[in-house]
Backbone bond lengths (Angstrom), bond angles and torsions (degrees), N, CA, C in turn:
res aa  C-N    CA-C-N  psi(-1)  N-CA   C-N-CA  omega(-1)  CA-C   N-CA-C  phi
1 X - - - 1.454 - - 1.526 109.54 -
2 X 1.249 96.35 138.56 1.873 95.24 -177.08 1.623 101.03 -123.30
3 X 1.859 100.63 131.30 1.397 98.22 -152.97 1.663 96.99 -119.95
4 X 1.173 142.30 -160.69 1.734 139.14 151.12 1.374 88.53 -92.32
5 X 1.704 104.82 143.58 1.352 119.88 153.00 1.575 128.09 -56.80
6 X 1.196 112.11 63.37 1.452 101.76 -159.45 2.029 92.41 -128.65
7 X 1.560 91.55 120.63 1.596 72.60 -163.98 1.995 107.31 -101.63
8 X 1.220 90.26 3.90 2.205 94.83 151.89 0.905 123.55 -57.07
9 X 1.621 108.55 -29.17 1.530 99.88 -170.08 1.879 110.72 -82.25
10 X 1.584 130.77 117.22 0.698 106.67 -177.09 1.543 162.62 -89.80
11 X 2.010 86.39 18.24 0.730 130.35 175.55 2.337 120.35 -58.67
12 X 1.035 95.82 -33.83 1.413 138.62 -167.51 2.176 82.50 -66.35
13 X 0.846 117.54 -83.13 1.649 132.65 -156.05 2.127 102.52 -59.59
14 X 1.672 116.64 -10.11 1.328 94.48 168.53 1.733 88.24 -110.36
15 X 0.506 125.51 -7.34 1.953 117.96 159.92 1.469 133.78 -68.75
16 X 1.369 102.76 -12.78 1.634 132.97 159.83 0.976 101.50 -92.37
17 X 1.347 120.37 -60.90 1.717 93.20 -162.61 1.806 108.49 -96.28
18 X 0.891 127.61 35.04 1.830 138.68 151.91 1.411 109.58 -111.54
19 X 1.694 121.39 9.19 1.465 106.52 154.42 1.226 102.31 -122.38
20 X 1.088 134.39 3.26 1.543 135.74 149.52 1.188 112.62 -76.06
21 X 1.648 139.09 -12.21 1.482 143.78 145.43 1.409 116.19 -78.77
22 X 1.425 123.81 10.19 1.316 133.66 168.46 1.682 103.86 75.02
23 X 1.272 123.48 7.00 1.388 134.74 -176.23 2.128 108.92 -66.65
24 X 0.758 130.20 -57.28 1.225 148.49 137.66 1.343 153.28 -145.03
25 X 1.106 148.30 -153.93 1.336 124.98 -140.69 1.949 92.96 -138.87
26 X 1.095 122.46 142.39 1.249 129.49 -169.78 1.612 103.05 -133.81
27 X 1.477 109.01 148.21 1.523 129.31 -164.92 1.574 111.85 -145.23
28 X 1.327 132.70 110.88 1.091 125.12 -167.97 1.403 102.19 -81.52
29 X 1.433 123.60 -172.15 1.540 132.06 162.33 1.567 99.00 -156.97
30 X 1.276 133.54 131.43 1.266 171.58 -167.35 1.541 137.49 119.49
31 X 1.769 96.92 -150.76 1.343 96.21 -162.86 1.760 117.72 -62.44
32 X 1.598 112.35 -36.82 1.329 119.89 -158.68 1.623 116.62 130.60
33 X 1.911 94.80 -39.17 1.544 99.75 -176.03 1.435 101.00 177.75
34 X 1.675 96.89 139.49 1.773 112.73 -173.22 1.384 105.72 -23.89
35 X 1.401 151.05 114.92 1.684 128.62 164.64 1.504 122.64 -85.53
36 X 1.605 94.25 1.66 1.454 106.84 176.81 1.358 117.24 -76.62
37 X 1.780 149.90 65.65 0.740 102.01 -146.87 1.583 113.95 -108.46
38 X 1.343 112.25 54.11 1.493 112.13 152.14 1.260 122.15 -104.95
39 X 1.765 113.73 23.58 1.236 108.07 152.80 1.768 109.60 -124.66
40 X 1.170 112.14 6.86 1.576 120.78 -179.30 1.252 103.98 -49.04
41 X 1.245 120.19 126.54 1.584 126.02 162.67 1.850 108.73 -114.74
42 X 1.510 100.91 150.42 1.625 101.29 -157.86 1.727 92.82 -84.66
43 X 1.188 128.23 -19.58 1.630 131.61 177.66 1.565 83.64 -78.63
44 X 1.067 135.83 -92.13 1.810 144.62 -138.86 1.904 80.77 -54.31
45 X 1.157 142.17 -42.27 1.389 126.02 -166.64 1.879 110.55 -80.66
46 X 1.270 93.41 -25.71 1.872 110.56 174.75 1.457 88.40 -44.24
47 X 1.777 91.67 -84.43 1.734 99.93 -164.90 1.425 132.77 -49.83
48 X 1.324 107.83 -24.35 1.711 116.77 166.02 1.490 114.10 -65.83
49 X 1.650 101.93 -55.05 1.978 97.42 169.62 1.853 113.22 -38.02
50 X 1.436 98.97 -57.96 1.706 101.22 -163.89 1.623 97.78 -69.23
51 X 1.215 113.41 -41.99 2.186 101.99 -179.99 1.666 89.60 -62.33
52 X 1.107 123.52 -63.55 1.704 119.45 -146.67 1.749 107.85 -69.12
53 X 1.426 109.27 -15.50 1.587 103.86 171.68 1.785 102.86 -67.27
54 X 1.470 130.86 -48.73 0.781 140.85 -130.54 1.925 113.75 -130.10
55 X 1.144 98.45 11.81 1.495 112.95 142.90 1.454 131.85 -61.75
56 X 1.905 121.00 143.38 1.273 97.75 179.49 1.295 123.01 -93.22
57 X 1.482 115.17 40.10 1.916 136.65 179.60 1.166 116.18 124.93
58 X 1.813 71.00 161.50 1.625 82.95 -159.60 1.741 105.73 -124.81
59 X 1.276 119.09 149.55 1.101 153.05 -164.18 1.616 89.59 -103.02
60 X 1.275 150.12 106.25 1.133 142.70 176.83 2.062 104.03 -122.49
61 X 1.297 109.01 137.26 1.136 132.94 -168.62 1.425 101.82 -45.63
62 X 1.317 135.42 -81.95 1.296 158.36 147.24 1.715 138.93 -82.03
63 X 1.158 110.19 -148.85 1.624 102.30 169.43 1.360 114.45 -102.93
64 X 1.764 111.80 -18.50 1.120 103.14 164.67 1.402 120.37 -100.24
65 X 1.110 124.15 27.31 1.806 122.35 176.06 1.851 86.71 -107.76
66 X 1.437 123.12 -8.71 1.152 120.94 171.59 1.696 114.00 -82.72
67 X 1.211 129.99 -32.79 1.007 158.25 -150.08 1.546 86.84 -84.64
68 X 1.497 113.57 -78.97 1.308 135.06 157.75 2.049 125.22 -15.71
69 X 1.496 104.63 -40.74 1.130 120.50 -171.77 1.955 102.63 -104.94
70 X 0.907 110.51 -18.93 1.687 123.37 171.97 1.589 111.70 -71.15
71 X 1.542 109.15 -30.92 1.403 131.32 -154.13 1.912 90.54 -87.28
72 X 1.537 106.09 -39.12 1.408 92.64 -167.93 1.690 108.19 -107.47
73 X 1.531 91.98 42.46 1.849 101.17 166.38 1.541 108.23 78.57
74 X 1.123 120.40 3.08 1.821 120.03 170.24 1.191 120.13 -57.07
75 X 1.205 152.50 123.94 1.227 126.64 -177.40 1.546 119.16 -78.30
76 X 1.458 105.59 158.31 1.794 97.19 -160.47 1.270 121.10 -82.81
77 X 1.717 111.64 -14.99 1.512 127.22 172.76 1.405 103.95 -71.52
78 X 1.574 134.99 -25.83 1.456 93.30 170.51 1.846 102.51 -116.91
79 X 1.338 107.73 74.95 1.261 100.04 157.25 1.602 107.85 -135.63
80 X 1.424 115.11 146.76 1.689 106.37 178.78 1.471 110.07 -109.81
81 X 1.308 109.36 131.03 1.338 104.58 -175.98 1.630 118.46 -91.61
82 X 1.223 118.19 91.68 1.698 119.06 -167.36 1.659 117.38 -63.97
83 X 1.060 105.70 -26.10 1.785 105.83 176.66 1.276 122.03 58.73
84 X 1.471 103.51 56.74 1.503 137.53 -164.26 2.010 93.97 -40.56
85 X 1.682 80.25 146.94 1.597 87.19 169.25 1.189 140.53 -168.48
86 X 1.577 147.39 -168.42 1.471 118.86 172.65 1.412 92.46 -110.13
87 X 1.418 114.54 177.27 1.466 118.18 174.96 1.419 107.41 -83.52
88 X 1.251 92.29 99.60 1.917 116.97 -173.54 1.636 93.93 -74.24
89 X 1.492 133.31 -37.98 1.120 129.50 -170.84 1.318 102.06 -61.58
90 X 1.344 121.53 -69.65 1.524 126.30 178.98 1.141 119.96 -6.22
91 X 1.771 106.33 -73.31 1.135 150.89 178.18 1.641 115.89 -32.48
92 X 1.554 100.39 -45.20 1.262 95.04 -175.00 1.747 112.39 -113.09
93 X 1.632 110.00 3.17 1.165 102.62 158.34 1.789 119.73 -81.68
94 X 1.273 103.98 -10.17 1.358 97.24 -148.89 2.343 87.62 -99.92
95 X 1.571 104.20 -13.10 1.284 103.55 175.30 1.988 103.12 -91.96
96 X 0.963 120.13 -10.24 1.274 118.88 155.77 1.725 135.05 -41.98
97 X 1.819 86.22 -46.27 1.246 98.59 -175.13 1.899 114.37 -81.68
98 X 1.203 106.53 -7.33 1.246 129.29 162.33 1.801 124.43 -14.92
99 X 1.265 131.32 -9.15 1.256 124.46 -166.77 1.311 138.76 15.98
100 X 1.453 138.61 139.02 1.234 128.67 176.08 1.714 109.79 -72.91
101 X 1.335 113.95 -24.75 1.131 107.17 -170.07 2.031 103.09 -89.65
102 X 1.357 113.82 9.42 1.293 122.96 159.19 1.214 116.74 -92.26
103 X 1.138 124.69 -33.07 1.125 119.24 162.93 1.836 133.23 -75.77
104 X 0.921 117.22 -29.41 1.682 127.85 138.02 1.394 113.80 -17.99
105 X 1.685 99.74 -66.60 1.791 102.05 -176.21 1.362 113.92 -50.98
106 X 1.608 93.62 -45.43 2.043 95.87 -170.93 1.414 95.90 -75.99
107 X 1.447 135.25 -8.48 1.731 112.38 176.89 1.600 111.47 -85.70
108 X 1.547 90.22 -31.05 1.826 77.17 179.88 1.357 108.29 -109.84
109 X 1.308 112.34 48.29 2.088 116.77 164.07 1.630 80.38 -115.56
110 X 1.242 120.13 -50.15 1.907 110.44 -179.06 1.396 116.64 -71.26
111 X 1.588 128.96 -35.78 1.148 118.46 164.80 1.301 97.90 123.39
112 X 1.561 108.39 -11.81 1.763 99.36 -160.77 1.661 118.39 -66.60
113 X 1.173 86.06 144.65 1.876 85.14 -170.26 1.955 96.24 -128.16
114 X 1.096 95.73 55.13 1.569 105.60 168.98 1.714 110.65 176.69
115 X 1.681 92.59 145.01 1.684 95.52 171.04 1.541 109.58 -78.13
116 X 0.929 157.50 35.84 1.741 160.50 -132.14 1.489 99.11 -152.25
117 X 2.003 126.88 54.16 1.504 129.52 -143.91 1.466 78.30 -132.39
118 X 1.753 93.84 140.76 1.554 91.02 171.12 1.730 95.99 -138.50
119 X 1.285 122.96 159.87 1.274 127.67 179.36 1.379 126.83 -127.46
120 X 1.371 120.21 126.79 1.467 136.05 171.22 1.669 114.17 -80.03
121 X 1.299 144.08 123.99 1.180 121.42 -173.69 1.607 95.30 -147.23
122 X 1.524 138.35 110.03 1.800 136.16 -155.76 1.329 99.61 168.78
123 X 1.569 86.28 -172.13 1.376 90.73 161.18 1.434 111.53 -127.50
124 X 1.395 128.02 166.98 1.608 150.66 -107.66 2.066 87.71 -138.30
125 X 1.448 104.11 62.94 1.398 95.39 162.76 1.790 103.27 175.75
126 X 1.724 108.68 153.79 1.281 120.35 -133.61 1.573 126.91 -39.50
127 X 1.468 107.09 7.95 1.689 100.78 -169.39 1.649 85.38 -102.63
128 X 1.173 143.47 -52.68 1.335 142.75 169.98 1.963 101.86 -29.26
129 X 1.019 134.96 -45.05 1.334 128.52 -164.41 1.523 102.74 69.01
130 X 1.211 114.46 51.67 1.509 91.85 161.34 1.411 128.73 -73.29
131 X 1.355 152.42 -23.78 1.286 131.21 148.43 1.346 153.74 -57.62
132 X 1.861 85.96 -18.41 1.972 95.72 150.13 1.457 99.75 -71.60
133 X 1.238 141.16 -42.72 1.328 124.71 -165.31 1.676 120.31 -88.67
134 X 1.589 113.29 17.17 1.124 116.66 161.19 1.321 101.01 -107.22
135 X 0.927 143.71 -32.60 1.804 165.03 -171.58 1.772 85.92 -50.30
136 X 1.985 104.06 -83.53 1.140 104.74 178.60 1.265 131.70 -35.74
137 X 1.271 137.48 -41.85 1.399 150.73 -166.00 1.206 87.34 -79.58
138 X 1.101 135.57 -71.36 1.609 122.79 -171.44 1.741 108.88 -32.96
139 X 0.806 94.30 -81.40 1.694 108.36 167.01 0.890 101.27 -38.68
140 X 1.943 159.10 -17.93 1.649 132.49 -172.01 1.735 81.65 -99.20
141 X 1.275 116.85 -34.51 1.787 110.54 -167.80 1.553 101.50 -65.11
142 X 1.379 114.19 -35.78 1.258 103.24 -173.66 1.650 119.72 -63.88
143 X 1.219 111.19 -25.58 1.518 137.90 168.33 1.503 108.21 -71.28
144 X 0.981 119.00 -78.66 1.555 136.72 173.04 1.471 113.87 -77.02
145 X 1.618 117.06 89.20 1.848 105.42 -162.33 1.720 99.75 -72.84
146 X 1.706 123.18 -12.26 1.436 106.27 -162.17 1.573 88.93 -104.17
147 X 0.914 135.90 13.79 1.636 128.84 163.41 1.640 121.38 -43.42
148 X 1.217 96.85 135.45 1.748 104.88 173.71 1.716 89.92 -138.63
149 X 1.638 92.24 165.97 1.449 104.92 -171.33 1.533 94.99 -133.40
150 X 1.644 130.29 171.00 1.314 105.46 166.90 1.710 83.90 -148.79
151 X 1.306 113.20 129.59 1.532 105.90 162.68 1.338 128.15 -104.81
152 X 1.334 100.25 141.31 1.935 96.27 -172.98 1.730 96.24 -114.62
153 X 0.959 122.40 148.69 1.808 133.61 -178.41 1.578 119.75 115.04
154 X 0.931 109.57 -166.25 1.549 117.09 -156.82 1.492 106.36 -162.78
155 X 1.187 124.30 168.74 1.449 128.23 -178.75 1.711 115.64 111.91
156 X 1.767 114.79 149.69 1.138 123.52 164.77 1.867 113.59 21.87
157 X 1.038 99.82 -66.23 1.602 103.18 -166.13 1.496 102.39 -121.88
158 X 1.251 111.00 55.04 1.626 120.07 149.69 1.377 103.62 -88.06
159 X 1.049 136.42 -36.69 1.525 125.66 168.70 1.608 124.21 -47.31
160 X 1.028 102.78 -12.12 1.686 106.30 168.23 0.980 115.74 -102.69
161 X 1.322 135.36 -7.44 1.232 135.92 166.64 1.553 101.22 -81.94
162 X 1.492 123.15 -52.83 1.478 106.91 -169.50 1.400 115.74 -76.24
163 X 1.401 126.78 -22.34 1.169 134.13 158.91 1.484 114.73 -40.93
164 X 1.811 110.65 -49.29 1.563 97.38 -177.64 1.915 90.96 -91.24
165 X 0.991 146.38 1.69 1.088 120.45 -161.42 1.989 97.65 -93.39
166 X 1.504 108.68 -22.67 1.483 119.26 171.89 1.555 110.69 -63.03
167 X 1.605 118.45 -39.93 1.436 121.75 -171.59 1.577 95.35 -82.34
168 X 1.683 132.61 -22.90 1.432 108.79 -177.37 1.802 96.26 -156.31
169 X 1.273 82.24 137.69 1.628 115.48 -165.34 1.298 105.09 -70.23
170 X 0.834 151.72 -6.41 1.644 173.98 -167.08 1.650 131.44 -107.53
171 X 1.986 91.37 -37.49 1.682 93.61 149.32 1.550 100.13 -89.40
172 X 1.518 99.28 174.29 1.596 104.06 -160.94 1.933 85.85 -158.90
173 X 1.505 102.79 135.78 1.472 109.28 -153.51 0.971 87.62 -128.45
174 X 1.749 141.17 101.93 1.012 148.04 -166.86 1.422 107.61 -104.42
175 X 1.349 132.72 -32.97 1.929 136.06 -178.20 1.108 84.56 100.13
176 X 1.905 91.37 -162.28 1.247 106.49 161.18 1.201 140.04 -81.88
177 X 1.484 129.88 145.36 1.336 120.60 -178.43 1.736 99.61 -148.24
178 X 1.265 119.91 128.30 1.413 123.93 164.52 1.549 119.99 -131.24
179 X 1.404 89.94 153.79 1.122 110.14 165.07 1.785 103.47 102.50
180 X 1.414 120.44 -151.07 1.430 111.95 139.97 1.734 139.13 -24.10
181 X 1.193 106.46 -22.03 1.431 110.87 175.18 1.745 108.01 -72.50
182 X 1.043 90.46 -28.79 1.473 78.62 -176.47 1.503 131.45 -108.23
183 X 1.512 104.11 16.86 1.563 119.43 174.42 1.411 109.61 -91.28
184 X 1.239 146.30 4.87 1.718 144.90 140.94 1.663 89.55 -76.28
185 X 0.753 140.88 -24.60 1.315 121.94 179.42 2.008 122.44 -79.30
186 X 1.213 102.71 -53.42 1.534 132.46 149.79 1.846 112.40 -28.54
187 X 1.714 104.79 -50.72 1.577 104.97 -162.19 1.612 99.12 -85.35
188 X 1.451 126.81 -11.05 1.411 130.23 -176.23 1.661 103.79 -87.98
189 X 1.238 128.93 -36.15 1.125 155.38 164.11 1.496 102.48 -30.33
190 X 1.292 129.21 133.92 1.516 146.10 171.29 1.715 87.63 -106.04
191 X 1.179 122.60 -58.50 1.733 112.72 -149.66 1.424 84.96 -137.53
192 X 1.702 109.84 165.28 1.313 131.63 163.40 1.146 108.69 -114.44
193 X 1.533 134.74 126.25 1.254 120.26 160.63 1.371 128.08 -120.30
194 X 1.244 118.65 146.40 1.220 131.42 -137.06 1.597 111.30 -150.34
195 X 1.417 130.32 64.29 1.173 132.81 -153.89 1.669 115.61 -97.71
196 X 1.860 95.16 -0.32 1.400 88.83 -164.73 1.733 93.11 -125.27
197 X 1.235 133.16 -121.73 1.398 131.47 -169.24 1.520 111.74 -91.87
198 X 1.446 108.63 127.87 1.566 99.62 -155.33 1.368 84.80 -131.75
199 X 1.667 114.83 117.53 1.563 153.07 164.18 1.557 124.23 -88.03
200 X 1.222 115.98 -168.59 1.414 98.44 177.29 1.454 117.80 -56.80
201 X 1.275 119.48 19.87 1.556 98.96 168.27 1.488 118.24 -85.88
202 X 1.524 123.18 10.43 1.430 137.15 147.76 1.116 113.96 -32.65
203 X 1.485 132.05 -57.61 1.019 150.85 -144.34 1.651 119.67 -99.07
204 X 1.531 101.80 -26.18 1.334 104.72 156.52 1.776 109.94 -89.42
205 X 1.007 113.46 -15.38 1.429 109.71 163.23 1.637 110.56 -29.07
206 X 1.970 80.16 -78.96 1.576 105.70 -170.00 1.907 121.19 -60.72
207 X 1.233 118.00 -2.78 1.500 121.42 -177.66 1.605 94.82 -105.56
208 X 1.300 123.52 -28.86 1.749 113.43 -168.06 1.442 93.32 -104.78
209 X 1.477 117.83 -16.93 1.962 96.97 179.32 1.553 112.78 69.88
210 X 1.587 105.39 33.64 1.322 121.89 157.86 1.717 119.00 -95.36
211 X 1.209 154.31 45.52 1.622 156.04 133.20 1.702 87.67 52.78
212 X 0.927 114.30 111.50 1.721 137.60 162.41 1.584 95.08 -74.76
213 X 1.400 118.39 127.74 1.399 131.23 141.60 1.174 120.96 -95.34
214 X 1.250 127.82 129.93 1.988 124.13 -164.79 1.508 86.14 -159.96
215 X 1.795 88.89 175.47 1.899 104.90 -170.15 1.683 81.85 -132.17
216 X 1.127 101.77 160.54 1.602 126.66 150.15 0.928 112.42 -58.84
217 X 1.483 129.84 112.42 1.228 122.03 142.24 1.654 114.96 -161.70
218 X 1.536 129.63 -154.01 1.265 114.71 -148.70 1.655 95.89 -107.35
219 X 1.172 130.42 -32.27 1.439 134.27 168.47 1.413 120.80 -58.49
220 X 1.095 130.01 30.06 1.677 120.43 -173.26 1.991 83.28 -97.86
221 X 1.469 104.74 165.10 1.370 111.40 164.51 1.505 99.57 -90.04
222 X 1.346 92.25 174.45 1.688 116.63 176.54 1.321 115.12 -30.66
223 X 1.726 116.02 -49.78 1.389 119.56 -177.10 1.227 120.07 -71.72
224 X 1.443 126.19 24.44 1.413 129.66 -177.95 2.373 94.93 -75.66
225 X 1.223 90.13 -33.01 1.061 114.99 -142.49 1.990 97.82 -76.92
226 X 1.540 106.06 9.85 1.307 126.81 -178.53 1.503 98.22 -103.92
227 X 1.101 142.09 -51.50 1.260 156.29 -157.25 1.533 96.29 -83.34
228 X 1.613 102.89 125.28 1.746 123.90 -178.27 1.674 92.21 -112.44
229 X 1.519 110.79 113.30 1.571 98.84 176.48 2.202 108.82 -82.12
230 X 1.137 73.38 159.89 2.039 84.41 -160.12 1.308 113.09 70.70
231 X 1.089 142.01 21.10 1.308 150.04 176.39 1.872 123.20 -113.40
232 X 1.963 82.33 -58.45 1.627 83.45 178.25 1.720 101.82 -147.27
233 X 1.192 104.02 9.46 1.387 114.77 174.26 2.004 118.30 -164.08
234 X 1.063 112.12 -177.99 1.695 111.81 168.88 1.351 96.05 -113.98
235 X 1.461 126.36 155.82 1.257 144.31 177.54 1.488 103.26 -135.93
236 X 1.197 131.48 103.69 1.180 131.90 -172.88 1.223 131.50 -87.73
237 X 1.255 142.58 129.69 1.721 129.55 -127.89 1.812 89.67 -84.32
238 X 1.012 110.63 163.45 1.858 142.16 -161.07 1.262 96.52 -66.92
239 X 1.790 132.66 111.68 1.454 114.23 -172.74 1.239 108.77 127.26
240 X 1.788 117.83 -34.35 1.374 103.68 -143.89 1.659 98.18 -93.56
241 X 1.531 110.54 141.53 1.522 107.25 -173.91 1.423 114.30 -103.70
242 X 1.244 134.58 -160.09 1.223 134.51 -155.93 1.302 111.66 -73.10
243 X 1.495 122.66 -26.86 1.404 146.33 -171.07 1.884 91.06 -48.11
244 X 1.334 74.77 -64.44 2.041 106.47 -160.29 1.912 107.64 -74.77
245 X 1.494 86.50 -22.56 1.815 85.60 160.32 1.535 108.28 -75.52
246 X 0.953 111.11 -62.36 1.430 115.56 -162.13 1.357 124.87 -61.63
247 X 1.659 118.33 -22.10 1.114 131.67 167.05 1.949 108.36 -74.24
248 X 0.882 114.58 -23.85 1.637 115.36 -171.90 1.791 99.70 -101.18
249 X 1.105 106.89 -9.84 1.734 97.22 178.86 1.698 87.66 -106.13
250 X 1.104 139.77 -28.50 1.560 135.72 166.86 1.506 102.08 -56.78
251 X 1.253 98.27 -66.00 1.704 85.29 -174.37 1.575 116.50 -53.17
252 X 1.299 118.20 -69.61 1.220 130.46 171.88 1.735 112.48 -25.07
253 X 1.117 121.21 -22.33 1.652 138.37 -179.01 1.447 107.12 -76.68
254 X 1.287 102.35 -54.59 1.924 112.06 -161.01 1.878 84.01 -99.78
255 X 1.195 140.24 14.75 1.446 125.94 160.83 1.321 116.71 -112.60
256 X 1.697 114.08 71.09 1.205 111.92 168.15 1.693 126.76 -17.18
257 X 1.317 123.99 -64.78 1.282 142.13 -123.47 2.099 75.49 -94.14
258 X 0.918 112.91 -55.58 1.462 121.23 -161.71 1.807 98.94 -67.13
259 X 1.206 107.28 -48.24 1.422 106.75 171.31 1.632 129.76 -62.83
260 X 1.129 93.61 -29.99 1.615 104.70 166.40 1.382 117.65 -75.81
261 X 1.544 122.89 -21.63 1.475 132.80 171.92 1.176 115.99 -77.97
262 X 1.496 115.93 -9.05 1.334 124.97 165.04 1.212 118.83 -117.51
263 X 1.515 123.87 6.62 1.321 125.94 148.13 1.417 129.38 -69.48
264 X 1.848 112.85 -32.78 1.145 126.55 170.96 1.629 110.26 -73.49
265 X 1.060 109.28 -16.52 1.596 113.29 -159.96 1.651 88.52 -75.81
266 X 1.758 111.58 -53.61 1.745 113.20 -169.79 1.060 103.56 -87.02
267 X 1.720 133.03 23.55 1.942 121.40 151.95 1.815 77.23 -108.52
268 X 0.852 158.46 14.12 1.864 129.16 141.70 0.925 91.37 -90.49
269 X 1.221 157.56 -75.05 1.605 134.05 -157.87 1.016 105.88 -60.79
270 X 1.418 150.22 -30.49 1.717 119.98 -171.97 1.219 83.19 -64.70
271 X 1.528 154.71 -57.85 1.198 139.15 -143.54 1.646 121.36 -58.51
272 X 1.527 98.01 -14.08 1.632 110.07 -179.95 1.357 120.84 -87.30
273 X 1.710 115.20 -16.20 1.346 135.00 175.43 1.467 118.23 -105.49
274 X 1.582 125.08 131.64 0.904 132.25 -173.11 1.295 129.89 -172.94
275 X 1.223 119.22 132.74 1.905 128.83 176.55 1.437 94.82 -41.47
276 X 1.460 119.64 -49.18 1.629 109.02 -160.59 1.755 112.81 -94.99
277 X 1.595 97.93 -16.90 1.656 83.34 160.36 1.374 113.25 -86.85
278 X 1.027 146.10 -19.93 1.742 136.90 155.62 1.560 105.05 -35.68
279 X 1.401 122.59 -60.64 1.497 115.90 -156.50 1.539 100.19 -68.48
280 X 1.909 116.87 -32.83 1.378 115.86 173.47 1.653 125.63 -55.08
281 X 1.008 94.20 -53.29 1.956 100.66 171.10 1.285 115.19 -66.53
282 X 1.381 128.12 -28.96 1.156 124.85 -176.10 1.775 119.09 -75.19
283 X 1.496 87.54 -24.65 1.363 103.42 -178.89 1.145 115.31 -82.98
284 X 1.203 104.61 -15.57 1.635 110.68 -160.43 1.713 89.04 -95.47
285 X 1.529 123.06 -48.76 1.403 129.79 153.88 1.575 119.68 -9.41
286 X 1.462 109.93 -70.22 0.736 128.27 -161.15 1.949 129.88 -69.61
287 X 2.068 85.86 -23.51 1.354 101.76 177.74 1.565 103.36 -78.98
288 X 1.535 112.01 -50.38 1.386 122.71 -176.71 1.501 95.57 -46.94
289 X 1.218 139.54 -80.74 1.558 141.50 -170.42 1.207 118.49 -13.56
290 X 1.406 110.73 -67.11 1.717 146.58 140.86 1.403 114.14 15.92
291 X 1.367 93.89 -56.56 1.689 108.59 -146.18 1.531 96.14 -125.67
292 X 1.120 126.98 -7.04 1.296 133.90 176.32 1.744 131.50 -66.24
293 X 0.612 137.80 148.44 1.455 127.44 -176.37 1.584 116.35 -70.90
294 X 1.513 111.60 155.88 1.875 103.79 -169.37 2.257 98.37 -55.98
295 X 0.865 119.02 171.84 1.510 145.96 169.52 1.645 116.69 -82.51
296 X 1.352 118.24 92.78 1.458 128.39 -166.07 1.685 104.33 -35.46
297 X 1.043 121.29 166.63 1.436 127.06 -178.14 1.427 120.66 -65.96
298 X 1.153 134.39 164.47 1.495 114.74 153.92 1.779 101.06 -135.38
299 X 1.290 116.04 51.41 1.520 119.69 147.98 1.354 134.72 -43.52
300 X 1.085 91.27 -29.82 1.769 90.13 -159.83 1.840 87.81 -104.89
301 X 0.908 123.99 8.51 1.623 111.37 164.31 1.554 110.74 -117.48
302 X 1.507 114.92 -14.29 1.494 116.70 161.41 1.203 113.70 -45.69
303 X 1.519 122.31 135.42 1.639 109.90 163.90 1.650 141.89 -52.06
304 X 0.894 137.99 150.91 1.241 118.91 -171.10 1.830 96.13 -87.21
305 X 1.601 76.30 166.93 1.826 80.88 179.79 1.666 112.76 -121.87
């Protein structure tokens, strides 16, 4: 049985211990370990180390939830790394169908009267940084006078967005919108920026051929770990503040040639992400598991009673 690593659920703890009675065989699927960590607890991470050493495989998120699961003594031959994803194919057939003369409509319902468009697309509370990333934008317009920004999401600190989007005509406060709704928005878009914790919205990066702008730092999810900076996005070294944002998404704006080298960079990576390579690895996971030998004990690190 292949379950989420989630050890609240308490469903999770008699499925461990009936394959430690040789009853059947158990397979986790996630990261390795909470990445949240303002909810990490040092007991709930104990008990995940001792279940997650001692599962008979693992289903690991990416290469680094593999990385992650190597770290706490698993061995690396039986874990499969699926390289979780959205249906990037969809995604980019369905922004194909996109028209120029659809996009017209959405320039003159926003007003924009320049290609110089950058896009916010999350949600609107403190790990995103949205007020460095209104801060910055001020600062790229001041650089770039025909700049527009457009934000898509909701949450906690959407009020700072409409607050600045009332003081300047140029941010543009769209709510929420998912799914397809928000790929005419995406294809007007030169850059994505993304200064605060960056999740699968990598991945719509890489299917619409919008260039992710992001910083170093320790809050990104797992999917940070998709993104090659100079390749298919910039990753901006650990530190850098709005000053140093705003100057590298200005430049990055007025350098055609460099921006387009990172447009090509995120149509080869969508090609690496996919609905149908998940079901392939997983399957392929699933045969290896199969056929694999039972999962050594973990008695002797159980507590005694």
């Amino acid at each position: 049985m292949v379950v989420a690593q989630q050890t609240r659920d308490l469903l999770i703890y008699p499925l461990f211990f009936s394959q430690l009675l040789g009853r059947q065989r158990l397979a986790f699927w996630g990261h390795g370990r909470n990445m949240d960590s303002a909810t990490r607890s040092g007991l709930g991470e104990t008990i995940k180390r001792l279940m997650s050493r001692h599962v008979h495989w693992w289903f690991a998120y990416n290469d680094y939830s593999a990385a992650l699961v190597r770290e706490l003594g698993f061995p690396g031959e039986r874990i499969t790394v699926v390289r979780n994803a959205i249906d990037t194919k969809a995604m980019i057939e369905q922004s194909a169908g996109i028209t120029p003369a659809d996009l017209d409509r959405v320039r003159d319902r926003l007003g924009l009267d320049s290609d110089n468009v950058a896009i916010y697309c999350g949600a609107m509370y403190d790990l995103e940084r949205i007020p460095f990333l209104v801060d910055a934008c001020l600062r790229i317009r001041a650089r770039v006078p025909d700049f527009h920004v457009l934000f898509i999401g909701a949450g906690p600190d959407a009020h700072l967005v409409h607050r600045a989007a009332v003081d300047h005509p140029w941010i543009h406060e769209l709510g929420p919108l998912f799914g397809d709704q928000t790929l005419p928005y995406f294809k007007l878009a030169k850059l994505l920026l993304m200064p605060g914790g960056v999740g699968l919205v990598a991945l719509d990066s890489f299917a619409l051929e919008t260039p992710m702008v992001t910083i170093d730092h320790d809050r990104h999810g797992v999917e940070v770990d998709y993104l090659t900076h100079d390749r298919d996005c910039l990753i901006l070294p650990r530190g850098t503040d709005a000053a140093g944002y705003a100057t590298a998404v200005a430049t990055l704006l007025r350098d055609d040639p460099a921006r387009e080298r990172l447009v090509a960079g995120c149509r080869a990576s969508a090609e690496d992400y996919s609905i149908e390579q998940i079901a392939t690895r997983f399957a392929d996971g699933l045969e290896r598991a199969l056929h694999a030998r039972a999962a050594p004990s973990c008695a002797a690190e159980l507590p005694a009673q």
